[in-house]
N, C-alpha and C positions, 0 to 999 in steps of 0.2 A: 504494500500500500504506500502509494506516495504520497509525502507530505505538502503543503501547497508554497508554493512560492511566486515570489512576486515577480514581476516584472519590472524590467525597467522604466518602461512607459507606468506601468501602475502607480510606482515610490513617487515618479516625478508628479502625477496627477496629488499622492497625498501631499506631498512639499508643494503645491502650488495650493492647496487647499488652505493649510496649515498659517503659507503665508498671507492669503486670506480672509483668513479667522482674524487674526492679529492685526491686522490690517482695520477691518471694520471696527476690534475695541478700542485703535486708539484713534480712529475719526470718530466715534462714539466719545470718547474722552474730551475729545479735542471740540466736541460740538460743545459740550454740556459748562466744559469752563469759556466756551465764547458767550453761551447763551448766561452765564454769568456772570460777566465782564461786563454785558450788553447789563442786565439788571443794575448792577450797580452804578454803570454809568446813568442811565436811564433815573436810579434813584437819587441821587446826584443833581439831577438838573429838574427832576420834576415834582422831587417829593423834600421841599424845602420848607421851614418852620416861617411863615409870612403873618401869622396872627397868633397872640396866646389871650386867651380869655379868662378872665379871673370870673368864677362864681359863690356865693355864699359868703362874701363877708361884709362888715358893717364897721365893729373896732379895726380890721385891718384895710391900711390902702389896697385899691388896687392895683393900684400902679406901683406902690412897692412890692409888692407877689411877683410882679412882671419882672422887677430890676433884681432882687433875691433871690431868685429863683436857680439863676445859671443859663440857664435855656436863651439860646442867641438865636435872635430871628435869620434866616438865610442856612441855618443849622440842618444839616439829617435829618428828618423827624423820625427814618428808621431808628437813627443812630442813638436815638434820644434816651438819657439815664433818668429815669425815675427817681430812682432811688435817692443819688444825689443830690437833684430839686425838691426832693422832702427832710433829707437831712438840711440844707440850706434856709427852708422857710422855716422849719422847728427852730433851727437856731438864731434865727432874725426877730420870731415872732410869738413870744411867750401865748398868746389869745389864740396861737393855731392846735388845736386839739387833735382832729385829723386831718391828711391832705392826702386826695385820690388826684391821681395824674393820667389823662386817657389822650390817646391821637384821634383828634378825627381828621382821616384821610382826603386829600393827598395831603395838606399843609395844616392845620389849623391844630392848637395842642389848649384842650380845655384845663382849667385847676380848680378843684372844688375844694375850699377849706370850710371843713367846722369848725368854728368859736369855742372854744371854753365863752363857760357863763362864772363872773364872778356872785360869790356868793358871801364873801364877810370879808373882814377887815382888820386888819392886825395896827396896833400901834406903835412905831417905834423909834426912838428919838426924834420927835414931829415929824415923822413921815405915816402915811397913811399905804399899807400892804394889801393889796385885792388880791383873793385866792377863791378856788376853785373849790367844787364839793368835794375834790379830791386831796385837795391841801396844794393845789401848783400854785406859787405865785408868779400872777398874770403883768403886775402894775403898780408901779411906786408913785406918789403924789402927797404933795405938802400936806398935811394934816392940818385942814381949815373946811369950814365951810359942810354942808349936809350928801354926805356922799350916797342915801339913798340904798346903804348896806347896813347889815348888822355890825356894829364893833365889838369885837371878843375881848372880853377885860379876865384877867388871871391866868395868861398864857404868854410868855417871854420868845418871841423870836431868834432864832442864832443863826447871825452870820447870814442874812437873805439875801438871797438871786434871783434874780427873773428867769423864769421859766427851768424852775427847779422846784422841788418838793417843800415845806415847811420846816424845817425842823426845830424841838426844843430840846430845853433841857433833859438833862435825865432824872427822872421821876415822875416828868408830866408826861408820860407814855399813855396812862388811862385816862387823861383828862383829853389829850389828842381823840382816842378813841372816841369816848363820850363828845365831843364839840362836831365831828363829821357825822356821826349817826345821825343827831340830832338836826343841822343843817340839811340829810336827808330825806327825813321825818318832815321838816318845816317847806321843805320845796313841795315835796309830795300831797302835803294835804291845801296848797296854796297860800300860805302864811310868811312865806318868809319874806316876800314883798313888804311885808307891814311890820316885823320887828326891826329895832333901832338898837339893842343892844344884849350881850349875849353873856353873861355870867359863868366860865368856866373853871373859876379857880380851885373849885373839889368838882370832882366828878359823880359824886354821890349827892349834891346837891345844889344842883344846876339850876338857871333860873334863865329868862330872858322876860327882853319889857316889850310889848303888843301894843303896837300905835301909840307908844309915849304913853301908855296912861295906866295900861293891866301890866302888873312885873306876875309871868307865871311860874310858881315854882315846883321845878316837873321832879326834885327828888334823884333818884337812879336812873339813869337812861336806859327804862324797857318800858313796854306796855306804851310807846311813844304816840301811835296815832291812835289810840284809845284818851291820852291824855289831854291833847291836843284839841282834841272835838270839844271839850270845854271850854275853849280859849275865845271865840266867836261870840256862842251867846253869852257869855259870862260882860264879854266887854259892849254888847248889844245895851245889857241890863243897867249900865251906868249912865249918868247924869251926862249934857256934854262939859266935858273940861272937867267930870270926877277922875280919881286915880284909884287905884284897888291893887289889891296883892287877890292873887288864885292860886293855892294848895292845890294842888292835883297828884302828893308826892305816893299818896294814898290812895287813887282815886279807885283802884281794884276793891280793895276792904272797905271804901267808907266814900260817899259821897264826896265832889272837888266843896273847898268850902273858898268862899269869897267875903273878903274881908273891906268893906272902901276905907276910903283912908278920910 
């Protein structure tokens, strides 16, 4: 039995095959990095940064989002770093809480920032500190005039930054605790628009004053919007221009009790 063997003519038909093969992967190669040469030039000349729109803000400019941002009008908008432009406005803009950064195609690059809301006021060597429900402070300003916040009295500030966390001393750890609960408690049930001033100095008997005129004192910081719900009618029930104290430290065991002055 004979084995098979090739031919001459056959080998040269595989070696013309072979070459080819090879042949078509590297004009296959060769199309695929043109066809992307072609893109990027392409993206290059028609997909340039010509607009940036600032949305959602009020405490921030817009037009400084636009200059803090990093983002160069005539820029890549493939090439465009996000990330970058949000570390940049965090750190320009203590009032920016979040920043979403979208393309819309070909040219146009949206910024949407949410606000931090200040929520009280720290005082510190005649400066007046706005901070957040989270404890950031947002805002430093001369300490004059009705800033329209609660002021926390019995709480020492150390060492503040804008757009940094609060911090105090050591020991006032539960009284921080108790002051944000609380300012949580007061947003949530719609109050905190109308107190003026906020009494942290024990956290076991907390107190704040209700349109200048009801001081209520809430005791322990639990059973908080249970306690709260007396603060309305309670200051409804007074004379105008009467002032009162509301016990409410109790108000689980025992009726809140109101006292006018």
């Amino acid at each position: 039995m004979f084995g098979r063997t090739d031919t001459p003519m056959s080998q040269q038909k595989r070696r013309a095959a072979r070459r080819g093969s090879r042949f078509s992967i590297v004009l296959a190669l060769f199309a695929c990095l043109f066809f992307a040469v072609l893109l990027i030039l392409s993206a290059g000349l028609f997909f340039k940064v010509s607009d940036i729109r600032v949305e959602g803000v009020s405490a921030i400019p817009a037009d400084g989002v636009r200059e803090q941002c990093g983002i160069q009008l005539q820029s890549n908008i493939l090439l465009l770093d996000k990330f970058s432009a949000s570390r940049n406005l965090f750190a320009a803009y203590p009032y920016a809480r979040e920043v979403n950064i979208r393309r819309q195609l070909p040219n146009i690059v949206i910024i949407t920032v949410t606000e931090a809301a200040p929520a009280c006021v720290f005082v510190l060597q005649g400066r007046h500190w706005l901070a957040d429900r989270e404890g950031k402070l947002l805002e430093n300003r001369p300490a004059r005039g009705d800033i329209g916040l609660p002021i926390v009295k019995g709480m020492t500030l150390l060492s503040p930054a804008l757009g940094e966390e609060a911090a105090f001393p050591i020991g006032e750890e539960d009284r921080r605790y108790a002051l944000f609960l609380l300012l949580d408690a007061l947003e949530d049930s719609g109050l905190l628009g109308t107190v003026t001033e906020i009494d942290a100095a024990r956290s076991y008997e907390m107190s704040f004053l209700y349109d200048g005129r009801l001081t209520v004192l809430l005791g322990e910081p639990k059973d908080l919007e249970y306690k709260l719900s007396y603060a309305e009618p309670s200051l409804e029930r007074l004379e105008p221009g009467q002032r009162a104290s509301l016990d409410v430290s109790a108000a689980r065991e025992k009726n809140a009790v109101l006292v006018p002055e």
